[in-house]
N, C-alpha and C positions, 0 to 999 in steps of 0.2 A: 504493500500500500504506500501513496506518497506520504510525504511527511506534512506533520497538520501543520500550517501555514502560521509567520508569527506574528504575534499581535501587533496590533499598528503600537507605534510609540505611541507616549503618553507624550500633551500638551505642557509637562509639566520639564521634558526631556529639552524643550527651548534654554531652558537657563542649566545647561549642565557643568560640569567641568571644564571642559575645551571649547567652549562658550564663555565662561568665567575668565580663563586664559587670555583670549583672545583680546575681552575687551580691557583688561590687566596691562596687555601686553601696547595697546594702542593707547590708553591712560598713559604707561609711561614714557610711550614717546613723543605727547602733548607736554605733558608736565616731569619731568627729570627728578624733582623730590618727592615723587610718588609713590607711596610704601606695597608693591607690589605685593608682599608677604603677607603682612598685613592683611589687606584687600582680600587674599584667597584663604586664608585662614579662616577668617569673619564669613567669607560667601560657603564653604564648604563644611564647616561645624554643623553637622545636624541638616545637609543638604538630602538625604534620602526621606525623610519625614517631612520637610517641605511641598507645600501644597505649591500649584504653581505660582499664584498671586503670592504666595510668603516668598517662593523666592526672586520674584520681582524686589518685594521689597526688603531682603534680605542684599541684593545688590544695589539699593539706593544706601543701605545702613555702611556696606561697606565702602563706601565714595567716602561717607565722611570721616569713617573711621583713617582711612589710608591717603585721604587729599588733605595737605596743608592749605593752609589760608580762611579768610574771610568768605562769610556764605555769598557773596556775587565773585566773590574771584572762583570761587570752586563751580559754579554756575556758567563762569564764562569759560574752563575750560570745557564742563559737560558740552557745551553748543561745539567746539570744534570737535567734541568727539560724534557727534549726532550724527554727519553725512558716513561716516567710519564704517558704522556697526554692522547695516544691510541688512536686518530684519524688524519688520516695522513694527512687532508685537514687544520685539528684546526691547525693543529702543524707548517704552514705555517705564523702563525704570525709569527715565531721564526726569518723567514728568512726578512720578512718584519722589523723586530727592528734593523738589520741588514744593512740594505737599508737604513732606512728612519737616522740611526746617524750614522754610519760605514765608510761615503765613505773616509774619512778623516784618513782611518785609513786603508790603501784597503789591506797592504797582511794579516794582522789578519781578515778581515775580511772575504775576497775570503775563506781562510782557515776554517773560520767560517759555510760559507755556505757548503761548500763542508762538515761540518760533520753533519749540519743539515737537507741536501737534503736527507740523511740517514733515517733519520723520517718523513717527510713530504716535497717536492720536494722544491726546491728554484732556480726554474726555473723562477720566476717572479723577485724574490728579487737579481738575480745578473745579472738583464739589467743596472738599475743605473748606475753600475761597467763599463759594457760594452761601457754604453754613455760617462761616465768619462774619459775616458783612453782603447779605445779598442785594441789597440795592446796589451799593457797589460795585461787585461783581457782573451784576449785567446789567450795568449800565457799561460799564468798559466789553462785555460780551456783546452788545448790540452794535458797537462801533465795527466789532469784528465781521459782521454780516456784510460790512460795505469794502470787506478783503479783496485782492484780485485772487489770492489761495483759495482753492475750493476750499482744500482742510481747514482753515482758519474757520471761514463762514461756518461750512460744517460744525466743529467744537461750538461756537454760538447757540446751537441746539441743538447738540446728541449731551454737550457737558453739562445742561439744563434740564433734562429730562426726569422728569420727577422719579421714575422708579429704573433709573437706567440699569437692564442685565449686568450683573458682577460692580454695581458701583453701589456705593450707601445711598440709601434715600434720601428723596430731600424732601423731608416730611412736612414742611411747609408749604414748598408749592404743590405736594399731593392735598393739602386740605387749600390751597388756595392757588389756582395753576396764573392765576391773571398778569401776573408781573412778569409775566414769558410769553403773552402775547404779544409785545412789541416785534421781540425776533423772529417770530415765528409767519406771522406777516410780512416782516423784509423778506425772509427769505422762500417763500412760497411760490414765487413767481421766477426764483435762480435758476441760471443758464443750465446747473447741473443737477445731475440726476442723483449722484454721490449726498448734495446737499438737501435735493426734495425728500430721499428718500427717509431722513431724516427726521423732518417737519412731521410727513406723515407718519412715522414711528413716537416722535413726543405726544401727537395728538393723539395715538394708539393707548399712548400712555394713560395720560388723561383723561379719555375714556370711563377707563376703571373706575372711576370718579367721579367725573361727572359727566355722564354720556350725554346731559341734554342742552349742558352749554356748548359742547361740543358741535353738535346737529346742529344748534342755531347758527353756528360761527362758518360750517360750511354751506348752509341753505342762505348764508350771504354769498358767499362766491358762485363767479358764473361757471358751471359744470359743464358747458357747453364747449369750456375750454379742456382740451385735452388733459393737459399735465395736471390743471386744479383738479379735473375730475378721478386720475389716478393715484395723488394725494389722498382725497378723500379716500376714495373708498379702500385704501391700503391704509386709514386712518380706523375707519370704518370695520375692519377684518374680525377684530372678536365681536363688536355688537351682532354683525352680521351672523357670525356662527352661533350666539347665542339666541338670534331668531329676535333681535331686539324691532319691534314694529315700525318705529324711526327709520331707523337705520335704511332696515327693508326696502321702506315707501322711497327715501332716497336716489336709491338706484334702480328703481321702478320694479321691487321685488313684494311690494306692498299686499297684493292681493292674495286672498287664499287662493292654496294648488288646486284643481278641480282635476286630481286625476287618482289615479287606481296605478300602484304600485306594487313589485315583489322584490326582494334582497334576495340574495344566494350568497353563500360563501363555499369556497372551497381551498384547498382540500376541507373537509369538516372536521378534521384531527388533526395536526399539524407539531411537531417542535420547534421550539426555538433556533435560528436563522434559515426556517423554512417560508417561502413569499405564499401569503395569503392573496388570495383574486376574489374579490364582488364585484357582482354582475347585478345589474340593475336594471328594472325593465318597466317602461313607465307608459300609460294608457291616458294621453287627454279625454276630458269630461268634459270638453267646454267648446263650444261654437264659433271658438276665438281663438286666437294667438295669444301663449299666455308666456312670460317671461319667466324663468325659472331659477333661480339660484339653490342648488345640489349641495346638500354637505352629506358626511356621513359620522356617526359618533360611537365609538368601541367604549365600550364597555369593561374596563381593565381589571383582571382583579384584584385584590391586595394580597398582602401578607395576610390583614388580620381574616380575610374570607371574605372583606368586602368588595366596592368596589367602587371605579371614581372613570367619569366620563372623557373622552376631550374627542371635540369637533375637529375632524378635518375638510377642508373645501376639498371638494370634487370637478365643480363646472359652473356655468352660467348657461344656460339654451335658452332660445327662441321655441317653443314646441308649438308646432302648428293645429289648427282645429282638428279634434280626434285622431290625429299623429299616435302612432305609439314610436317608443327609441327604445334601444339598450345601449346602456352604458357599463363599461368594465373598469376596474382600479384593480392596483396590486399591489400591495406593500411589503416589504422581507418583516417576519417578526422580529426585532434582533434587540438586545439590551442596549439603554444609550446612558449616560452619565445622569441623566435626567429623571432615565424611567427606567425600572426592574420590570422583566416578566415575571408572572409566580404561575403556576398550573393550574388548571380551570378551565371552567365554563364560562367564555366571554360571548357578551352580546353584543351583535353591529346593528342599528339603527341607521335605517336612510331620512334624511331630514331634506321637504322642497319648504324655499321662501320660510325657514323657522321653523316648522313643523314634522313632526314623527309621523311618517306613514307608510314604514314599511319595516323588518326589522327579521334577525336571524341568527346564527349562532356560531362559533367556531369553537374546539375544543382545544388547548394547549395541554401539551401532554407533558 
């Protein structure tokens, strides 16, 4: 038999030894009393137990341990080290050394981040800022929207987002998102897609919160514009799979389904990293063309035997008067860092325009 194949590295394998080395080795030949040993001592004590983000900032602790001088001289050599490094994730310590001695020090450093999101994002490293002083903060963040750097503009509102992935909340503008609606207007209408995508990710955010300021805020924009209208409704993405009725009518998904549906799943026994297929088959009831937005929702089970939902989109159709369609999807079951499988009996539910009206089962064995 071949031999079983090896696991991908780990995200955490970014900041490893000859990684450490390397930028050790470019540090001292920026800066010549640069305590190399030091440096790797501090990075590699307790490096197999570090998570990735600890050793992110396990190499911003070692800069200052092993960089002589004053916190903007240690800052001005980090910036010649930035075009150096060549990986845009590594180069995010830059912004965490930043963060973690800077706040004391905030318009050299906001300035700081703002030339380091250039090489690797500092979307993480200028929340501190934000929790410190956020008027402040974006108020010098909204100047940044009129950047000619996409990244720059960008940071203006991925570094604002209230609940941003892997970064600390900003529990304030989750209970009050308003004072980020300036940026998020400038930038709604930018040349790039990198920065739209963005806008409609904060507003994703904010959602969670408050979905119906939200709706009001894009029922002012004209949707007839292309780019606004795929903001929104990538804005729009969990109300939508939640079946939120707003939302729905927004994209003209508003009406009840008028049809007659069946789910299938196969195999109907399956293990773990084997791809599940439903097949969908759906019967218009209506005299009309009816618009349809398609999700489907598994049914996972837990550990403790219970079990917990999540919607995946499937489509958008046009279904014509008394049309019928099949549709097919396939997914690999496979473990993600996110989500364990456990063994059971899972339910898939076909959801049109919000609604459960079809549903079926697969076994994990």
């Amino acid at each position: 038999m071949p031999p079983e194949p090896s696991p991908p590295p780990q995200l955490k394998e970014w900041f490893d030894a000859a990684r450490y080395r390397s930028i050790a080795k470019e540090l001292a030949s920026i800066a010549p009393k640069f305590r190399s040993d030091d440096f790797m001592n501090t990075v590699l004590d307790g490096l197999e137990e570090r998570s990735l983000m600890q050793r992110v900032h396990q190499c911003a602790v070692a800069v200052e341990v092993a960089l002589p001088g004053t916190y903007q001289q240690k800052v001005r050599v980090l910036q010649k080290l930035a075009p150096r490094i060549g990986h845009e994730f590594v180069t995010i310590f830059l912004g965490d050394f930043v963060a973690t001695y800077g706040l004391a020090d905030f318009d050299f450093s906001m300035e700081a981040l703002k030339f380091f999101t250039v090489f690797g994002s500092a979307e993480f490293a200028v929340r501190p800022f934000i929790l410190a002083d956020q008027k402040r903060a974006l108020q010098m963040m909204h100047a940044w929207t009129a950047d000619p750097d996409e990244k720059v503009r960008r940071l203006a509102s991925e570094g604002s987002r209230p609940r941003l992935p892997w970064g600390m909340r900003l529990q304030a503008l989750v209970r009050d998102p308003e004072p980020t609606a300036k940026i998020l207007e400038a930038l709604k209408d930018d040349d790039s897609l990198f920065v739209r995508r963005s806008v409609a990710n904060h507003l994703n955010d904010i959602t969670k919160d408050h979905h119906d300021s939200v709706l009001q805020r894009l029922e002012s924009w004209d949707l007839r514009q292309e780019h606004l209208r795929w903001i929104a409704k990538h804005a729009c993405r969990t109300l939508i799979k939640r079946g939120h009725p707003g939302a729905l009518k927004l994209f003209g998904f508003g009406k009840k389904a008028e049809v007659t549906a069946k789910l299938e799943a196969s195999p109907s026994r399956l293990e773990l990293g084997q791809r599940l297929k439903l097949t969908a088959a759906l019967t218009s009831a209506s005299g009309r063309a009816q618009r349809l937005a398609i999700d489907y929702v598994v049914h996972y089970v837990k550990a403790s035997g219970g079990s917990a939902e999540k919607v995946f989109k499937w489509t958008e159709i046009d279904l014509p008067a008394h049309a019928e369609i099949e549709l097919v999807k396939s997914q690999v079951v496979r473990d993600f860092t996110t989500r364990k499988h456990y063994a059971g009996r899972h339910r898939v539910e076909l959801q049109v325009n919000g609604q459960r009206v079809a549903e079926t089962v697969f076994v994990l064995a």
